[in-house]
C-alpha positions as CSV (number, residue, x, y, z in Angstrom):
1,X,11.8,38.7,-50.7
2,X,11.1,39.0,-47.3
3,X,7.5,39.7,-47.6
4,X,4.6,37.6,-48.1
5,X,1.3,39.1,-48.3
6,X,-2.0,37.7,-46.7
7,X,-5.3,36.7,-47.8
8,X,-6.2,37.9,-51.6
9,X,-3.4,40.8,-51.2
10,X,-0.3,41.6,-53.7
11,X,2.8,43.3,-53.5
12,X,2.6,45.1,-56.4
13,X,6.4,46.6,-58.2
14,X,5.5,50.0,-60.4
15,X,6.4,50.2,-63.8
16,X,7.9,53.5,-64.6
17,X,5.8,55.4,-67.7
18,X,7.3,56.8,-70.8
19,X,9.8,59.9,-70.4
20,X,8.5,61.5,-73.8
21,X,5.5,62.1,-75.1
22,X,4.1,60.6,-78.4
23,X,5.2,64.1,-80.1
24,X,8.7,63.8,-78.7
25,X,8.7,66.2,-75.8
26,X,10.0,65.1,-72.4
27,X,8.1,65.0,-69.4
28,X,9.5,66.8,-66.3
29,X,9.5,64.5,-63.2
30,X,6.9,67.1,-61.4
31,X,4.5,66.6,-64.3
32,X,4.5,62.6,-64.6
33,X,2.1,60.9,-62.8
34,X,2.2,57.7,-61.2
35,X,2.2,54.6,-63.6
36,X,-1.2,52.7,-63.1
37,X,0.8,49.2,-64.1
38,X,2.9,47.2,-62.4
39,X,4.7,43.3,-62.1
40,X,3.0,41.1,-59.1
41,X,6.1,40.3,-56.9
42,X,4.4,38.1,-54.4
43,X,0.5,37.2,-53.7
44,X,-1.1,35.8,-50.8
45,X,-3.5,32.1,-50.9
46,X,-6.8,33.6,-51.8
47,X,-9.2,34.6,-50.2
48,X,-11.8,32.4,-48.3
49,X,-15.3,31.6,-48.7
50,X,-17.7,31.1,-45.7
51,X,-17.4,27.8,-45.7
52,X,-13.8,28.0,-45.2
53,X,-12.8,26.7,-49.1
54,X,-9.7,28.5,-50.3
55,X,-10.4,30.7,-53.7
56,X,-7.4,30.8,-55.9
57,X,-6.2,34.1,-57.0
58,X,-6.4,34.7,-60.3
59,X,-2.9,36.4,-61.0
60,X,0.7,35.4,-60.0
61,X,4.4,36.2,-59.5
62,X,5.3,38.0,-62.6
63,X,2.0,38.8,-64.0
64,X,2.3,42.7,-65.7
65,X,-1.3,44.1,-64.5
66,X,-3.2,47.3,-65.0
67,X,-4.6,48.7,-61.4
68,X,-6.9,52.0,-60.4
69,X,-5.3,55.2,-59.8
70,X,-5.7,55.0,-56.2
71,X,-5.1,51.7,-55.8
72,X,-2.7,50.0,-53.0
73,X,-1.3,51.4,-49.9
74,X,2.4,52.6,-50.7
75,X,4.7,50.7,-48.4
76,X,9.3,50.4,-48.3
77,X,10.1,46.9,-48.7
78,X,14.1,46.3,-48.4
79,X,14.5,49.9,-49.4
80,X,12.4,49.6,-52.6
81,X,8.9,51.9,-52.7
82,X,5.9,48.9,-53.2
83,X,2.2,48.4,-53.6
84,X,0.0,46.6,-51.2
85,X,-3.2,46.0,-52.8
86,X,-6.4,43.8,-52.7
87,X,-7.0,41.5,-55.7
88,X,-10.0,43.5,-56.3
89,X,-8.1,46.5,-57.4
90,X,-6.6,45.0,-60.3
91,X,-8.3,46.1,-63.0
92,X,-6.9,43.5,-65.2
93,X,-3.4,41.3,-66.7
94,X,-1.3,43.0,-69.6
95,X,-0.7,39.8,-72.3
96,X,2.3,40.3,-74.8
């Protein structure tokens, strides 16, 4: 990846949603609407206090996480569409 975020920031990868619904009927493309989870691809250090000490992030590479709506600032990346986001945004990490 030639990308490395800054600060408490993440480049955030989109996991697609389902194509049906629970009852079996498929979603048209122009009804979906953008997935609200994604895979961290790469994280910045943390951010910093006043005093200049480094705060860790609390997610990492690989982490499958659950983010607002309007989260992020959509950005191309090697020709794939990514996520840009504080840590802040993420709402929380998807276990299992």
């Amino acid at each position: 990846m030639a990308f490395k975020p800054l600060h408490d920031r993440v480049l955030v990868r989109r996991v697609e949603g389902d194509e049906k619904t629970a009852g079996g009927l498929i979603i048209p493309d122009s009804a979906k609407e953008k997935p609200a989870e994604g895979i961290v691809v790469a994280c910045g250090e943390g951010a910093r206090k006043d005093s200049g000490e480094l705060i860790a992030m609390a997610v990492k590479d690989g982490d499958k996480i659950l983010f607002g709506k309007w989260s992020g600032t959509e950005v191309t990346v090697n020709g794939e569409e990514l996520l840009i986001m504080k840590e802040s945004d993420i709402l929380g990490i998807i276990e299992g």
